[in-house]
PyMOL CGO cylinders between C-alpha atoms (Angstrom):
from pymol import cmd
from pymol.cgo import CYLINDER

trace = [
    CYLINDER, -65.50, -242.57, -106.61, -62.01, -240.44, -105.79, 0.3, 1, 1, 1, 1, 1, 1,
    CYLINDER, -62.01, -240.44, -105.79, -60.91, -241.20, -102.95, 0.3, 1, 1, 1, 1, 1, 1,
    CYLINDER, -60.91, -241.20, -102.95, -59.62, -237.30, -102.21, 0.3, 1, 1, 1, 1, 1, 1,
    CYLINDER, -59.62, -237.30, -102.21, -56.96, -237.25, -99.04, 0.3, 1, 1, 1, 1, 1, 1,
    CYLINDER, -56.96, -237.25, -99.04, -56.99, -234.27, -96.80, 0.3, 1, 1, 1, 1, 1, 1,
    CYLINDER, -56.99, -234.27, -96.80, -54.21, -231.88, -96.57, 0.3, 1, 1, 1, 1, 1, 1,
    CYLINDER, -54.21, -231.88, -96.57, -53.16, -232.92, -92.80, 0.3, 1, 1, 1, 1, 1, 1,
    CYLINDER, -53.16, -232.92, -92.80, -53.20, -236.48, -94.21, 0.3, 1, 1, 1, 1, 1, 1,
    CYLINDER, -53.20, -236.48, -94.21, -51.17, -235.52, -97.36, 0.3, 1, 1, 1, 1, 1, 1,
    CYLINDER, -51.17, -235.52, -97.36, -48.29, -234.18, -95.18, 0.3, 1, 1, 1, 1, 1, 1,
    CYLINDER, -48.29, -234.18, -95.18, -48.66, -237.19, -92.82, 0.3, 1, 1, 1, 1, 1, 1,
    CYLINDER, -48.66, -237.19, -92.82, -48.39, -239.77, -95.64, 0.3, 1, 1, 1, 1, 1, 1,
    CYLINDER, -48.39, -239.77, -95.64, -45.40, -237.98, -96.96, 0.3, 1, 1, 1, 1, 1, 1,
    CYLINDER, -45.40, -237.98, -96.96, -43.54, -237.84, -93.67, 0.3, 1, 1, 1, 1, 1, 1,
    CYLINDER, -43.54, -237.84, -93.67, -44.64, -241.37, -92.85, 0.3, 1, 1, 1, 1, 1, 1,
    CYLINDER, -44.64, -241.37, -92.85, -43.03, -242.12, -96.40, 0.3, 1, 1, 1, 1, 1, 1,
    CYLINDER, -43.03, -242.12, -96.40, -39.76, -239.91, -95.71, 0.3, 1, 1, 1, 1, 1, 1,
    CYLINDER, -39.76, -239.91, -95.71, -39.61, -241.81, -92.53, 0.3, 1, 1, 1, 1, 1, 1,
    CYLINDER, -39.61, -241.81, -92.53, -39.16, -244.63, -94.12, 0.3, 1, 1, 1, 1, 1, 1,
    CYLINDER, -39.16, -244.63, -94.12, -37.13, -244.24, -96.36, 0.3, 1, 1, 1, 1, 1, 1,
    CYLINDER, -37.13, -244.24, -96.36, -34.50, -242.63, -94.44, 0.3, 1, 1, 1, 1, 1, 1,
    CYLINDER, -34.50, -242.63, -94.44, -34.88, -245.35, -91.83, 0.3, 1, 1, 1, 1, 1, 1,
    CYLINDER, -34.88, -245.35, -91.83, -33.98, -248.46, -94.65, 0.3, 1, 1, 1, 1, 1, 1,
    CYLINDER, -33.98, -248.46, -94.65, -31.51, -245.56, -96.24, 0.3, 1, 1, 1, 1, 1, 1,
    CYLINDER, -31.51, -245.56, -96.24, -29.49, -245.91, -92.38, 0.3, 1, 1, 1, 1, 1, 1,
    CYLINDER, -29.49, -245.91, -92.38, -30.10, -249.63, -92.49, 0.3, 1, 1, 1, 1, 1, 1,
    CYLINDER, -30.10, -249.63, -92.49, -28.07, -250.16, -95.73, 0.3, 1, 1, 1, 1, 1, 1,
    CYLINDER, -28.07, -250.16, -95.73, -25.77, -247.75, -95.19, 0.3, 1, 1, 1, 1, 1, 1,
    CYLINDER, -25.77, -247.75, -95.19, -24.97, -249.66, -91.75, 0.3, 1, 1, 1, 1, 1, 1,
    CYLINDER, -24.97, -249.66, -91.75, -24.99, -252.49, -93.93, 0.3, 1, 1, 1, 1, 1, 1,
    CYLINDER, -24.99, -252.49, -93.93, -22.74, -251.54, -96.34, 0.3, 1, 1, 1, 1, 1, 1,
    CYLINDER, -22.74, -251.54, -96.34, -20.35, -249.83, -93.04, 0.3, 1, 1, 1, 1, 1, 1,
    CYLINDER, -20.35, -249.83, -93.04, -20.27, -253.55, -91.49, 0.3, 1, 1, 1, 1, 1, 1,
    CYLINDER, -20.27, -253.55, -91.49, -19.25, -255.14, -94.80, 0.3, 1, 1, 1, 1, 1, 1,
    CYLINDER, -19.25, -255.14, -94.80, -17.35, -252.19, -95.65, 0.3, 1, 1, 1, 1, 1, 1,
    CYLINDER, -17.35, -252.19, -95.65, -15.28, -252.80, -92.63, 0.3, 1, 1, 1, 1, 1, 1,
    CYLINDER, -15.28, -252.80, -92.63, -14.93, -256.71, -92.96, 0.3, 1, 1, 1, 1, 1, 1,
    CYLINDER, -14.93, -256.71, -92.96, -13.98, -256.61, -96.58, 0.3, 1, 1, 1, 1, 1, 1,
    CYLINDER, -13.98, -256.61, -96.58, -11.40, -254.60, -94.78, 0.3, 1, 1, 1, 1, 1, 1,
    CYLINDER, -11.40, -254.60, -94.78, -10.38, -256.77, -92.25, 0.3, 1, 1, 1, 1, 1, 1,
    CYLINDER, -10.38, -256.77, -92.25, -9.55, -259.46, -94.49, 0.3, 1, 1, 1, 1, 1, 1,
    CYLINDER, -9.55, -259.46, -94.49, -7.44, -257.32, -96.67, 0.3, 1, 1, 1, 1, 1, 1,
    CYLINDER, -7.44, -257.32, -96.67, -5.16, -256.15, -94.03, 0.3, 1, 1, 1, 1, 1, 1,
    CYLINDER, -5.16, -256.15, -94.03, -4.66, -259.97, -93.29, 0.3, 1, 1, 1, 1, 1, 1,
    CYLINDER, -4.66, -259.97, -93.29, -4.06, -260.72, -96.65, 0.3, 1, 1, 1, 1, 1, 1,
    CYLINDER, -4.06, -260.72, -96.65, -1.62, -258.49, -96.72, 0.3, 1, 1, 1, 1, 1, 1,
    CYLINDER, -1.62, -258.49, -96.72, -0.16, -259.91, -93.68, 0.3, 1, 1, 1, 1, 1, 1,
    CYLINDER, -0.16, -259.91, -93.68, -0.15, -263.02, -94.75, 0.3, 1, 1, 1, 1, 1, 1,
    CYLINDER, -0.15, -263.02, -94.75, 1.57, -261.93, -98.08, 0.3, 1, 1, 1, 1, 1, 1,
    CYLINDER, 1.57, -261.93, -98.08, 3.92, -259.50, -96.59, 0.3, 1, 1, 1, 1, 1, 1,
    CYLINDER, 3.92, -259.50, -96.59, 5.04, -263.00, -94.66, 0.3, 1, 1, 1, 1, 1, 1,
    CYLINDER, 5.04, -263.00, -94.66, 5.29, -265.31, -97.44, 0.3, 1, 1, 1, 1, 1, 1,
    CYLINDER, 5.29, -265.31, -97.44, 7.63, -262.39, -99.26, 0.3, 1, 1, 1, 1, 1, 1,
    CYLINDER, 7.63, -262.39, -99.26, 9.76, -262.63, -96.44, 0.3, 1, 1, 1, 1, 1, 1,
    CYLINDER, 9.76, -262.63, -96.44, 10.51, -266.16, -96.22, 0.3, 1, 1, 1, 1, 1, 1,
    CYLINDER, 10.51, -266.16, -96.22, 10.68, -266.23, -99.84, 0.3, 1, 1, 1, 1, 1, 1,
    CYLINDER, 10.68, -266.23, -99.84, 13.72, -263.41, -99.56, 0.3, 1, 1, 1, 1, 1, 1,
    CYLINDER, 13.72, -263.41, -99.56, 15.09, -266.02, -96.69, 0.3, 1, 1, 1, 1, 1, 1,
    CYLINDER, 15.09, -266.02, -96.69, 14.76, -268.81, -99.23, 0.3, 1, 1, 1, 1, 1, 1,
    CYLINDER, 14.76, -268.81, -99.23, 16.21, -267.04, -102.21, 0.3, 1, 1, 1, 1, 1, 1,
    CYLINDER, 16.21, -267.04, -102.21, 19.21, -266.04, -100.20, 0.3, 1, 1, 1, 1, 1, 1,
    CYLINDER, 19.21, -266.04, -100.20, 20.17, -269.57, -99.01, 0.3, 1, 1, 1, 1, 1, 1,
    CYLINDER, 20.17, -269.57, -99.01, 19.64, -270.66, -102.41, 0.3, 1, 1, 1, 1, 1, 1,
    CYLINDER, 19.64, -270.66, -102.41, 22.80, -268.12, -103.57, 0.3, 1, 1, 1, 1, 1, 1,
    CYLINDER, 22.80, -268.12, -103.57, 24.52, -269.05, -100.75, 0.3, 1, 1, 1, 1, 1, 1,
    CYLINDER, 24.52, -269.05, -100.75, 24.37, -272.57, -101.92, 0.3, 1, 1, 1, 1, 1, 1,
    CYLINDER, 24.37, -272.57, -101.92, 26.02, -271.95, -104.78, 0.3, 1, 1, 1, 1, 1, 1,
    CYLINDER, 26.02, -271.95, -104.78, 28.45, -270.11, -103.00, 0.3, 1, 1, 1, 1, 1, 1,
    CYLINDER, 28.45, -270.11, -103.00, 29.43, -273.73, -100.85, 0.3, 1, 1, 1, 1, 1, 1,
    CYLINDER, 29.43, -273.73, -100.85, 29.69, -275.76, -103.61, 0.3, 1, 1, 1, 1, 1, 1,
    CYLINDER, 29.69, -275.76, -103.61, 32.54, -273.60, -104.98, 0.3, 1, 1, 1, 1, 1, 1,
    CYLINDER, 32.54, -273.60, -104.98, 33.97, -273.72, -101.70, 0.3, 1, 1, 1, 1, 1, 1,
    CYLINDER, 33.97, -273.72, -101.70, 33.91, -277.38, -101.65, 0.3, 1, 1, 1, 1, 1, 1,
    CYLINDER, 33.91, -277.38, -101.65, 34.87, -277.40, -105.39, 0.3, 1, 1, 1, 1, 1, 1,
    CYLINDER, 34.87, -277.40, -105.39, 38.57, -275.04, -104.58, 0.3, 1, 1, 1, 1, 1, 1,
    CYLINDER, 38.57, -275.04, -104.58, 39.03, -277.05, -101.04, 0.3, 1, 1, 1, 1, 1, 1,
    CYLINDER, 39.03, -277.05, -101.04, 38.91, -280.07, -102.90, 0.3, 1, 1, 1, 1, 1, 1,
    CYLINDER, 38.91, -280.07, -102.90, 41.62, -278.93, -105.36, 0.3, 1, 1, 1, 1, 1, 1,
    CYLINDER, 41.62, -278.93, -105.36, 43.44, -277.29, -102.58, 0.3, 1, 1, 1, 1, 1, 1,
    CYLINDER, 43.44, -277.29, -102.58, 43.99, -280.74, -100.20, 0.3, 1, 1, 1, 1, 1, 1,
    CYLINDER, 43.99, -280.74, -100.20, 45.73, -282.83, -102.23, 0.3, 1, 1, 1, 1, 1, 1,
    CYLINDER, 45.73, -282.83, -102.23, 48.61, -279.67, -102.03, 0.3, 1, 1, 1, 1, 1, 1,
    CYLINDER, 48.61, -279.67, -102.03, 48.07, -279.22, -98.32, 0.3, 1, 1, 1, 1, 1, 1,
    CYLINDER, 48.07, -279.22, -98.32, 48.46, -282.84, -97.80, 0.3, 1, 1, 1, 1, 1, 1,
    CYLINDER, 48.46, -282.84, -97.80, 51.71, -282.69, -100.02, 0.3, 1, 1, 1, 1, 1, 1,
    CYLINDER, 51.71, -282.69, -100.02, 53.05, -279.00, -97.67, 0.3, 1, 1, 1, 1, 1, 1,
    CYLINDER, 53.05, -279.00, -97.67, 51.88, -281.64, -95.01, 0.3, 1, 1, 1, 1, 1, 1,
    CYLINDER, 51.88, -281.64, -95.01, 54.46, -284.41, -95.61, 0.3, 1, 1, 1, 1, 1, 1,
    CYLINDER, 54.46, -284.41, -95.61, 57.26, -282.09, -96.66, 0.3, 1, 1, 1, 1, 1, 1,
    CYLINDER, 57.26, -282.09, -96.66, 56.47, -280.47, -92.62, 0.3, 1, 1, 1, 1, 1, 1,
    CYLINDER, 56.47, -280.47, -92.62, 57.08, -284.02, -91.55, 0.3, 1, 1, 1, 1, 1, 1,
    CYLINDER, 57.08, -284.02, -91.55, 60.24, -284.49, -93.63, 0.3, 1, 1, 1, 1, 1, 1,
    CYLINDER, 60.24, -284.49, -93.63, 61.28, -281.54, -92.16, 0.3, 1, 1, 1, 1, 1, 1,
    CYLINDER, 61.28, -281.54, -92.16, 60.89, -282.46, -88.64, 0.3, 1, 1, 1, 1, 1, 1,
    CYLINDER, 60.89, -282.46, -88.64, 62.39, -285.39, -89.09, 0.3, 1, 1, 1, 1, 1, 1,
    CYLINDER, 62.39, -285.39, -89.09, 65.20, -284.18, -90.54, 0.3, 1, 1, 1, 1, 1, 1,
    CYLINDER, 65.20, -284.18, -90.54, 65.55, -281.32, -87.70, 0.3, 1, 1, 1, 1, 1, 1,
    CYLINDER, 65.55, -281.32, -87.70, 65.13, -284.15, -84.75, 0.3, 1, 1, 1, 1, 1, 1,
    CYLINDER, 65.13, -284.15, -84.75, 67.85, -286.07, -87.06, 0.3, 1, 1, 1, 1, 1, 1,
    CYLINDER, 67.85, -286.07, -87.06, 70.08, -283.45, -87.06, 0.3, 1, 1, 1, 1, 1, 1,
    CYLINDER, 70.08, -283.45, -87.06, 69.96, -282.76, -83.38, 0.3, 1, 1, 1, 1, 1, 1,
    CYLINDER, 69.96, -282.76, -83.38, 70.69, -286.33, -82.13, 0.3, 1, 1, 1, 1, 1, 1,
    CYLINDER, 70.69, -286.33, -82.13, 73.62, -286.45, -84.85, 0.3, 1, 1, 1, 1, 1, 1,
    CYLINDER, 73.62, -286.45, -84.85, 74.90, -282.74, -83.43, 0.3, 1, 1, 1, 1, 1, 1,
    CYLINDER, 74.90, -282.74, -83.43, 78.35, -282.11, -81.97, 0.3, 1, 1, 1, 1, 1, 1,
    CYLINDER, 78.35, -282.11, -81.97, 78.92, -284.08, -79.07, 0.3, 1, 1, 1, 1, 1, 1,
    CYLINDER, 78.92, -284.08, -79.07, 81.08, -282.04, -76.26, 0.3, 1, 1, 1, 1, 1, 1,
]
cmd.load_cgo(trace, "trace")
C-alpha cells in the first residue's frame, strides 16, 4: 500500500510546512532580539559601573600623591620652626630694646 498524496495536497503540506517554519524562525529570532538586547543592557551598566570605579580610583590615586606631598611639608616646617622660633625671640629682643631706648631718650 502507497499512500500517494494529491498534487493540491502536496502544495498544501509544503506551505503548511513553510508556515511553520518561518513562524518558529520569527520566534527565535525575537528570542534572540530580547536577549540580544538584555545582554546589552547589562553591558552598558557594566560599563557604568566601571567607568565609576575608574574615577574614584583617579580620586584615590591623587590623594595618595598628595600625601606624600604633606609629609614633606610637615618634614621642612618642622626643620623650619625651631629658626622661626629663634627670628621670634631676636623680634622680642628687639622690641625690648626699642621700648628701652625710648623711655631712656633725651629728656627736654
Amino acid at each position: 500500500m502507497q499512500l500517494r498524496l494529491k498534487q493540491p495536497d502536496l502544495i498544501t503540506t509544503v506551505v503548511r510546512y513553510w508556515r511553520i517554519t518561518i513562524g518558529l524562525g520569527l520566534v527565535v529570532i525575537g528570542a534572540v532580539a530580547l536577549l540580544l538586547t538584555a545582554l546589552a543592557r547589562t553591558a552598558e551598566q557594566i560599563e557604568a559601573g566601571v567607568a565609576e570605579i575608574w574615577r574614584v580610583g583617579k580620586l584615590l590615586a591623587n590623594n595618595t600623591v598628595h600625601v606624600a606631598l604633606l609629609i614633606r611639608t610637615n618634614q621642612i616646617i618642622g626643620a623650619i620652626l625651631p629658626k622661626a622660633d629663634g627670628i621670634a625671640a631676636a623680634t622680642a629682643r628687639i622690641q625690648r630694646a626699642i621700648a628701652g631706648d625710648e623711655t631712656e631718650g633725651p629728656q627736654l
